[in-house]
C-alpha positions as CSV (number, residue, x, y, z in Angstrom):
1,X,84.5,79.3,87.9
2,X,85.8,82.0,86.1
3,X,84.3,82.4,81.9
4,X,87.2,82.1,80.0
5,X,88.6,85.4,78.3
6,X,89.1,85.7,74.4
7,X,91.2,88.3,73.2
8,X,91.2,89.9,69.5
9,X,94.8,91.4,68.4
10,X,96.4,92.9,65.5
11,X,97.6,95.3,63.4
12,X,94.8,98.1,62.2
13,X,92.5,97.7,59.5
14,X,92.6,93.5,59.1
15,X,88.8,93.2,60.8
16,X,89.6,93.1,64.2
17,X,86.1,94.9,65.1
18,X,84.4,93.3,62.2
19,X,85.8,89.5,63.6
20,X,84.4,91.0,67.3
21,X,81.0,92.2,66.2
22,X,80.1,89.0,63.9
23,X,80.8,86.5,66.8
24,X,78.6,88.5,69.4
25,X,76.3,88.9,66.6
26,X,73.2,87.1,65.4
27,X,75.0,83.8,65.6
28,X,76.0,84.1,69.4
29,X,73.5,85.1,72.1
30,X,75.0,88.3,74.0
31,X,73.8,88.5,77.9
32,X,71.3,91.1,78.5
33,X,72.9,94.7,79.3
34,X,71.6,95.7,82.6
35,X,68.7,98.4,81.8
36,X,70.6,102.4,82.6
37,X,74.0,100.9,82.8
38,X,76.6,102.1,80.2
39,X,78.8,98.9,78.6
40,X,81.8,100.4,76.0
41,X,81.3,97.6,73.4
42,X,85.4,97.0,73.8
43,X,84.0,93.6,75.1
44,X,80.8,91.4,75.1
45,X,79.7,88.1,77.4
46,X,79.1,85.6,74.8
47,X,78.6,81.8,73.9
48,X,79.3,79.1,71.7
49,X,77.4,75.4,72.0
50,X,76.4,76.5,75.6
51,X,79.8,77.6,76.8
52,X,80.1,81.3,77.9
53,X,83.2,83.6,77.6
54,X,84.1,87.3,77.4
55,X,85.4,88.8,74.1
56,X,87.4,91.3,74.3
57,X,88.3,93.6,71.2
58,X,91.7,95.4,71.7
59,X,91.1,97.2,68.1
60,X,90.6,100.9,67.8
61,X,94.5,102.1,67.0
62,X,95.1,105.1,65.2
63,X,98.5,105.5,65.1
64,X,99.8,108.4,63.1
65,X,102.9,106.2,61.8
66,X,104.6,102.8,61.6
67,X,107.0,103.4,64.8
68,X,103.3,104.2,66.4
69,X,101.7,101.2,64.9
70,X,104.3,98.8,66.4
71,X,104.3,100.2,69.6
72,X,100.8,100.5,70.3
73,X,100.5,96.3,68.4
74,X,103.4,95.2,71.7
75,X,101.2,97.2,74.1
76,X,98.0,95.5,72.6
77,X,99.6,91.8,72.3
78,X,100.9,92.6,76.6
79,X,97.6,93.1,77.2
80,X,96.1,90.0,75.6
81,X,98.9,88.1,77.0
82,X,98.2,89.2,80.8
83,X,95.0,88.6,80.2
84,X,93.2,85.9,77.7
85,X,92.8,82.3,78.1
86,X,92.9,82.1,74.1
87,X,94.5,85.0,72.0
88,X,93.2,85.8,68.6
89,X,96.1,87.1,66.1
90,X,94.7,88.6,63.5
91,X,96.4,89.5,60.2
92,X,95.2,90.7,56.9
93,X,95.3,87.8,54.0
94,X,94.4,90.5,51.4
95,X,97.9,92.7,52.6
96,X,99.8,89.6,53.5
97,X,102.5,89.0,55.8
98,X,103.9,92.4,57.5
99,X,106.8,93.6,59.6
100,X,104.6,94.2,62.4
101,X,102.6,91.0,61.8
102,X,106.1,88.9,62.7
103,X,106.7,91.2,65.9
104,X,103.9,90.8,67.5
105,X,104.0,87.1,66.2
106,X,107.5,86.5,67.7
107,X,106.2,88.1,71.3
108,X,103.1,86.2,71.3
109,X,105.1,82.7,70.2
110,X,107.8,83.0,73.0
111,X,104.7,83.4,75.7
112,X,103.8,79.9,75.2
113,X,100.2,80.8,75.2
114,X,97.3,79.8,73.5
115,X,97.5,81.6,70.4
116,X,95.1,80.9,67.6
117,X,96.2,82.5,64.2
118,X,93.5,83.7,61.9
119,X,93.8,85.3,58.6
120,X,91.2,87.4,57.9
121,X,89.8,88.8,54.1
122,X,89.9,85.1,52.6
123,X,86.3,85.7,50.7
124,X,87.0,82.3,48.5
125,X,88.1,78.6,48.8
126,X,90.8,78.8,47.1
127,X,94.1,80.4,49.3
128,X,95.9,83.3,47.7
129,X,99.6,82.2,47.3
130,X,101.1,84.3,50.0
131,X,98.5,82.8,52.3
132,X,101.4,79.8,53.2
133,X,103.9,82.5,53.9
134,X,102.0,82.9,57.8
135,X,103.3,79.7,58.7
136,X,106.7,81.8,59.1
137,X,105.4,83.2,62.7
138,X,105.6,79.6,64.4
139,X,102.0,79.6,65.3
140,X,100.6,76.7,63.9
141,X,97.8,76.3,61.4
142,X,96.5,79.9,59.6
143,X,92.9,79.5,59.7
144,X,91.9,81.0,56.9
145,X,88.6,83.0,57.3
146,X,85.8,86.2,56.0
147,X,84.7,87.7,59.2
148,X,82.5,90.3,56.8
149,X,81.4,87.1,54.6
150,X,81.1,85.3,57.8
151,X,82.8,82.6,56.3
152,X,84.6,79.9,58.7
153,X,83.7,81.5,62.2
154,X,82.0,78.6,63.1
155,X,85.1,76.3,63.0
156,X,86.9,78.9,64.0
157,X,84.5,79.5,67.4
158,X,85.0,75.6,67.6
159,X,88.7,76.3,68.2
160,X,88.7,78.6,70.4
161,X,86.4,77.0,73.2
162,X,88.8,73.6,72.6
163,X,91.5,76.1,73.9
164,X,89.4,77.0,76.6
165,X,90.9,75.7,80.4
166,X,89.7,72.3,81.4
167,X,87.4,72.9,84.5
168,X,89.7,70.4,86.7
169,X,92.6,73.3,85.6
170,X,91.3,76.8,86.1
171,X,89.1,76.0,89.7
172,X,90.6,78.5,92.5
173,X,91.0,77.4,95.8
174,X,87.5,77.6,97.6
175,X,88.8,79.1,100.5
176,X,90.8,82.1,98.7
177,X,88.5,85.3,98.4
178,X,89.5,87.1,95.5
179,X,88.9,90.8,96.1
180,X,89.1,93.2,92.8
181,X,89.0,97.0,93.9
182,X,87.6,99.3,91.1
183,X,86.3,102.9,90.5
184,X,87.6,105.8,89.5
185,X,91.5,106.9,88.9
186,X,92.9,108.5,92.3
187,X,90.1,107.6,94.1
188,X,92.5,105.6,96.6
189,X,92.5,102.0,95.4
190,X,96.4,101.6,95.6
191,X,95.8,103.4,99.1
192,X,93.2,101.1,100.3
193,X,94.8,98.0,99.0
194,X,98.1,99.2,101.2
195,X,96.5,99.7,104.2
196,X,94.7,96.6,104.3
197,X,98.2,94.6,103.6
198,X,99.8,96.7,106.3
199,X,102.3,95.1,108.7
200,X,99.3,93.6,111.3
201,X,98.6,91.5,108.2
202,X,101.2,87.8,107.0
203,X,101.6,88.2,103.1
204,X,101.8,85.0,102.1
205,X,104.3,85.7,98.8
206,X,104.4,88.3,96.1
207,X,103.6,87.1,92.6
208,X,105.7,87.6,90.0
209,X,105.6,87.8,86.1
210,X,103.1,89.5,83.5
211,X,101.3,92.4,84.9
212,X,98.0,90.7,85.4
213,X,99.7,88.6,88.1
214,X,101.9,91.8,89.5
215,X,99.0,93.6,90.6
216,X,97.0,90.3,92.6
217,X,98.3,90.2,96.3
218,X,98.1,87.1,98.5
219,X,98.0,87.8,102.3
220,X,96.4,85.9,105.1
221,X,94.5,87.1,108.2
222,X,92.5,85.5,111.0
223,X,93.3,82.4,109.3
224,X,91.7,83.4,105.9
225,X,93.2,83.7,102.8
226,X,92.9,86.9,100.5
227,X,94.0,88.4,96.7
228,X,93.6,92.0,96.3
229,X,93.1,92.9,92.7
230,X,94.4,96.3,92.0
231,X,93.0,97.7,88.9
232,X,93.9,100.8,86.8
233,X,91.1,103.4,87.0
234,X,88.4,103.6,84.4
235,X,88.1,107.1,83.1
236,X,84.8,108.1,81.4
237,X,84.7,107.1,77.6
238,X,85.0,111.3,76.4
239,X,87.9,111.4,78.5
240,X,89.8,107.8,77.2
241,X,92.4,109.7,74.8
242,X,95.3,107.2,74.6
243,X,94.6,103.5,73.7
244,X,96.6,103.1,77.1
245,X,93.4,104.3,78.8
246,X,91.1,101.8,76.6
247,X,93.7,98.6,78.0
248,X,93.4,100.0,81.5
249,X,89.4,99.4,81.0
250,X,89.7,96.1,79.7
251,X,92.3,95.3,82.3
252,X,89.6,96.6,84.8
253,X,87.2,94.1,83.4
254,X,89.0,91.1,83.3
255,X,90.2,92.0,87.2
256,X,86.5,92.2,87.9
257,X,85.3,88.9,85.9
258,X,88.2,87.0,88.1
259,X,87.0,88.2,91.5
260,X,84.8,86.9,93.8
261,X,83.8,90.4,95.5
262,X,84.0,93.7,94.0
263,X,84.7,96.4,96.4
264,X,83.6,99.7,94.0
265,X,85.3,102.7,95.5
266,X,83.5,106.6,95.3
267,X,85.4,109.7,96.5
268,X,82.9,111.5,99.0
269,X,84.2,114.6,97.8
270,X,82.6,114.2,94.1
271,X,79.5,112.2,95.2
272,X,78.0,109.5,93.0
273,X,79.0,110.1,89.0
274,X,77.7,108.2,86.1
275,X,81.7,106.5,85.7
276,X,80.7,105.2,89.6
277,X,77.0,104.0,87.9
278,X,78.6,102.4,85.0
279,X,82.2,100.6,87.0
280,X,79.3,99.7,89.6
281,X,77.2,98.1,86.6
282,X,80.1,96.4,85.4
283,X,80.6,94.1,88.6
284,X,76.8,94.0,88.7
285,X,76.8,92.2,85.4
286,X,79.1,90.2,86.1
287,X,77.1,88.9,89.1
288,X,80.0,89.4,91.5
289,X,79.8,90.2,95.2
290,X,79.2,94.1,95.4
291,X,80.4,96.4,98.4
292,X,79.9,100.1,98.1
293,X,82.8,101.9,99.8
294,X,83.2,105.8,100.0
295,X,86.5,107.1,100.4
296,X,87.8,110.4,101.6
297,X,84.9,110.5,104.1
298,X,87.3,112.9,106.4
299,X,87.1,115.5,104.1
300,X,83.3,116.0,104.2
301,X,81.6,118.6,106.7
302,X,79.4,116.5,108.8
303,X,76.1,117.1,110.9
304,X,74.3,114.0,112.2
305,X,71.9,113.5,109.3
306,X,75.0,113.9,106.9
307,X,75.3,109.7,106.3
308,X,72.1,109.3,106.1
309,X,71.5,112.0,103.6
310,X,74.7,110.5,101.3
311,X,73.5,107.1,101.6
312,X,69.9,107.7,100.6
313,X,71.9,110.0,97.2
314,X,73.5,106.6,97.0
315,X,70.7,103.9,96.9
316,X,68.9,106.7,94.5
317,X,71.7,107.1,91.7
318,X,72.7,103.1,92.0
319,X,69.7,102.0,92.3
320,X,70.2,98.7,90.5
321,X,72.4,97.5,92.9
322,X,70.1,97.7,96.3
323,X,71.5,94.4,98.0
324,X,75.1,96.2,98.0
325,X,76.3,97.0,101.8
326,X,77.7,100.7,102.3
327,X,80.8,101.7,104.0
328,X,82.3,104.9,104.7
329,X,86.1,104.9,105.3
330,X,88.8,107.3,104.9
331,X,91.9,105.7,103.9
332,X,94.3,108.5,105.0
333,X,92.8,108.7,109.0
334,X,92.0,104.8,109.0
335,X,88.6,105.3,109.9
336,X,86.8,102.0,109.7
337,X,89.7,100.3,107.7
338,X,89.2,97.1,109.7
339,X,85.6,96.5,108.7
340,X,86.3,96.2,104.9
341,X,88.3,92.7,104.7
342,X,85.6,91.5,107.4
343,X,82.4,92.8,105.1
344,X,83.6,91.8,102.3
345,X,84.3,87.9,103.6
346,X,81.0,88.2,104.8
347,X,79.6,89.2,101.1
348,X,81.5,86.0,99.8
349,X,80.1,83.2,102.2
350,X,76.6,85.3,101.4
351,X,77.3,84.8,97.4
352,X,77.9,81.1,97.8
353,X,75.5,80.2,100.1
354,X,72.8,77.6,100.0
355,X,69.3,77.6,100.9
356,X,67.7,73.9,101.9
357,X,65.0,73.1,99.6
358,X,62.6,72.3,102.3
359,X,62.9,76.2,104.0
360,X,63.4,77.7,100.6
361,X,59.7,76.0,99.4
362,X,58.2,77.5,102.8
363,X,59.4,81.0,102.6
364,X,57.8,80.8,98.9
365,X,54.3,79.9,100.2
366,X,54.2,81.9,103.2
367,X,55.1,84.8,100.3
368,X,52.0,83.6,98.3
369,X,50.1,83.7,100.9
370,X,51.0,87.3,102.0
371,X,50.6,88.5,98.4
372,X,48.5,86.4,96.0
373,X,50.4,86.3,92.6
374,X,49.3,87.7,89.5
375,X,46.8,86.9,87.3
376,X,45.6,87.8,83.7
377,X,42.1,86.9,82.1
378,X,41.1,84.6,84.8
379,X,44.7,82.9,84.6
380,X,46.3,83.2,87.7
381,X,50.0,82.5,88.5
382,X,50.9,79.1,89.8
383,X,54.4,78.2,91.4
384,X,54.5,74.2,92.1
385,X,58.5,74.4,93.4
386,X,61.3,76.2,94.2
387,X,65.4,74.9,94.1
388,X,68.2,76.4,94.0
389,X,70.5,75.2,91.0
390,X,73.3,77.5,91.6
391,X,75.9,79.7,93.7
392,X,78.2,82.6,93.2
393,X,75.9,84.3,92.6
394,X,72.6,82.3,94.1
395,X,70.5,80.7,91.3
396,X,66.5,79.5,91.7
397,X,64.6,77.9,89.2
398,X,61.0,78.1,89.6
399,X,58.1,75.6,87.9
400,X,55.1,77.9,87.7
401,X,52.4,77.4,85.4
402,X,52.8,79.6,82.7
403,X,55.8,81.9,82.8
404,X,54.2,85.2,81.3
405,X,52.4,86.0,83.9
406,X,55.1,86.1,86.5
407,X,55.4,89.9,86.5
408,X,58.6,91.7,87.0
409,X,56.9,93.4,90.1
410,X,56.2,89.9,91.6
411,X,59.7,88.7,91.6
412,X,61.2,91.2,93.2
413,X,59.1,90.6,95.6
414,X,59.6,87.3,96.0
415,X,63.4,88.3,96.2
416,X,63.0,90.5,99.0
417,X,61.2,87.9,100.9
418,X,64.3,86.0,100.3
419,X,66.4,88.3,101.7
420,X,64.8,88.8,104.5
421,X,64.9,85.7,105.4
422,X,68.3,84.5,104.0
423,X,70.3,87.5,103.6
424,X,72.1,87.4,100.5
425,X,74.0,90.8,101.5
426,X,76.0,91.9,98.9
427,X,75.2,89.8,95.8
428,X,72.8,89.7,93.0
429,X,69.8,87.0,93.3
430,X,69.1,85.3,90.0
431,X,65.7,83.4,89.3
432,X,64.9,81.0,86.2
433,X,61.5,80.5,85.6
434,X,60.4,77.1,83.6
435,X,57.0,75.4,82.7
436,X,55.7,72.2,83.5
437,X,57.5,69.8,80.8
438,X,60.5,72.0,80.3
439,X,63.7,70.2,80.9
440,X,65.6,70.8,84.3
441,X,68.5,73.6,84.1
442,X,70.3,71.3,87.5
């Protein structure tokens, strides 16, 4: 299931980035960035009393007058509304109630979504007078809060993950493969999405509505279901002049965070860039299924060490992602077309496979036995049992011993005998480790 997406909006200079940095501050733990991957911190995977979600900060604006400010506040509200499970609507309770305050109000009432209105710069108990007047925008209870005192944020963070969807509401159908293809701009995602819908293929309807929906496409084939995910390209950061380019990012991300499997598409033509490392690192953080495909292969001279030579470039600059299957197509001729839909179902049933305790527990000894594990003044590394507590992507919580001395060097190796004899193409393994007398994580 899907972590629910939080949204910050509003006008400039009432704390947007202030409210964003607090909550994935001190008092929320932020998962781990991925050691040489890149993360614009427009967004952050956080938590509140065990519950994970993404917050996203749609701040930044520097509009150069009002007619700006109110354009770019509708472009920011569209993009909360395509995309959040619970908006944040920001507004300054210093300034008071503004014009642009009630537009983007009015737009965000008539969605019918779930809109929590927070008024920011209230340092004191007692409300300022004009406080009342933001019950004019129809949006329910102000909450009044300080996000530089941090004052409030922790009913405030209770709110939001009531909003969140029930679990019963938000679950996908298992047998739909949701497919988000990311990389560059004109690197032939629009292209490679067409082709695979092409007319050997039964769409099964066209989606209408907000523009998150317009871009997911339903289609059948063989029997299975598909959505193709088209997402605007991400551009490198020095490049992002228009705030358009910053919602195309965060559009990116939120495609990625609702997709099963991540096809991340590099132009042959420009090899591997760091924007490839980094839109790769994003779908590897995100623990989704990861295929590597490389467009434009036609236009490349080619000898017969010439794949071999790009690949091994490949597994060298993305190093991070080694379990990720290559593919090199070219949209325009066709060539290998056909194997992406099937490689990328097989990545899925990989992600959300499970591993019988009994086999799992053997492979781990016969890998102990192979390798002793580590040891450190005469203490040597003990692992009573292995189970795997999750899927999508595969989870294994170990019982060892004494957790320090399972070295980083050790569990990849365990991983790779894991592989080897599981498989797990395509998707990121993720171990636990917990002492004797540590409650369960199952």
């Amino acid at each position: 299931m899907k972590k629910p997406i939080v949204a910050v909006v509003g006008r400039p200079n009432v704390g947007k980035s202030t409210l964003f940095n607090k909550i994935v501050g001190s008092r929320i733990s932020i998962v781990e960035d991925t050691p040489g991957v890149t993360r614009d911190r427009i967004y952050a995977e956080s938590e509140w009393n065990g519950i994970p979600f993404i917050l996203i900060d749609t701040g930044g604006i520097e509009p150069d007058s009002d007619d700006i400010i109110l354009s770019q506040m509708r472009e920011q509200a569209r993009i909360a509304i395509d995309t959040a499970d619970v908006i944040l609507f920001l507004v300054d309770g210093r300034a008071g109630l503004t014009s642009a305050d009630r537009e983007v109000g009015e737009m965000l009432m008539r969605t019918g979504r779930n809109v929590i209105l927070v008024v920011n710069k209230i340092d004191t108990p007692k409300l300022p007078e004009d406080f009342y007047d933001f019950y004019e925008l129809g949006l329910g209870e102000p909450v009044p809060i300080s996000a530089a005192n941090v004052l409030n944020l922790g009913d405030l963070l209770d709110l939001i993950v009531e909003g969140f969807p029930k679990e019963e509401e938000s679950e996908e159908e298992e047998e739909d493969i949701r497919i988000a293809v990311i990389g560059k701009p004109n690197v032939g995602k629009s292209s490679l999405i067409n082709a695979m819908i092409g007319e050997d293929r039964v769409i099964v309807s066209d989606i209408a509505g907000t523009t998150r929906d317009a871009i997911d496409t339903p289609f059948e084939r063989d029997g299975q279901k598909y959505t193709l995910i088209d997402t605007a390209g991400i551009r490198r950061r020095k490049k992002v002049k228009e705030d358009i380019e910053r919602f195309s990012v965060i559009r990116a991300i939120t495609s990625i965070e609702r997709s099963d499997v991540c096809i991340v598409m590099i132009d042959a033509s420009e090899g591997v860039t760091e924007q490839d490392k980094k839109i790769a690192g994003l779908a590897h953080e995100a623990g989704k299924g990861i295929i590597l495909v490389v467009n434009k292969w036609d236009l490349i001279e080619k000898d017969t060490h010439t794949m071999g030579k790009f690949e091994k470039t490949i597994r060298s600059e993305l190093s991070f992602v080694p379990y990720a299957p290559i593919l090199f197509i070219s949209v325009k001729t066709g060539q290998r077309m056909m194997k992406v839909l099937d490689l990328a179902k097989e990545v899925a049933e990989q992600r959300a496979m499970r591993v019988p305790t009994g086999q799992l527990n053997a492979v781990i000894a016969d890998a102990t036995l192979m390798k002793q594990p580590p040891s450190d003044k005469g203490k040597k590394l003990k692992i009573y049992y292995v189970s795997q507590v999750g899927v999508k992507p595969p989870l294994f919580a170990f019982k060892v011993n004494k957790r320090e001395l399972m070295h980083f060097s050790y569990s990849r190796y365990l991983e790779n005998k894991l592989r080897e004899n599981f498989g797990f193409a395509g998707t990121s393994i993720k171990f636990v480790f917990r002492e004797k007398g540590e409650d369960s994580i199952d």
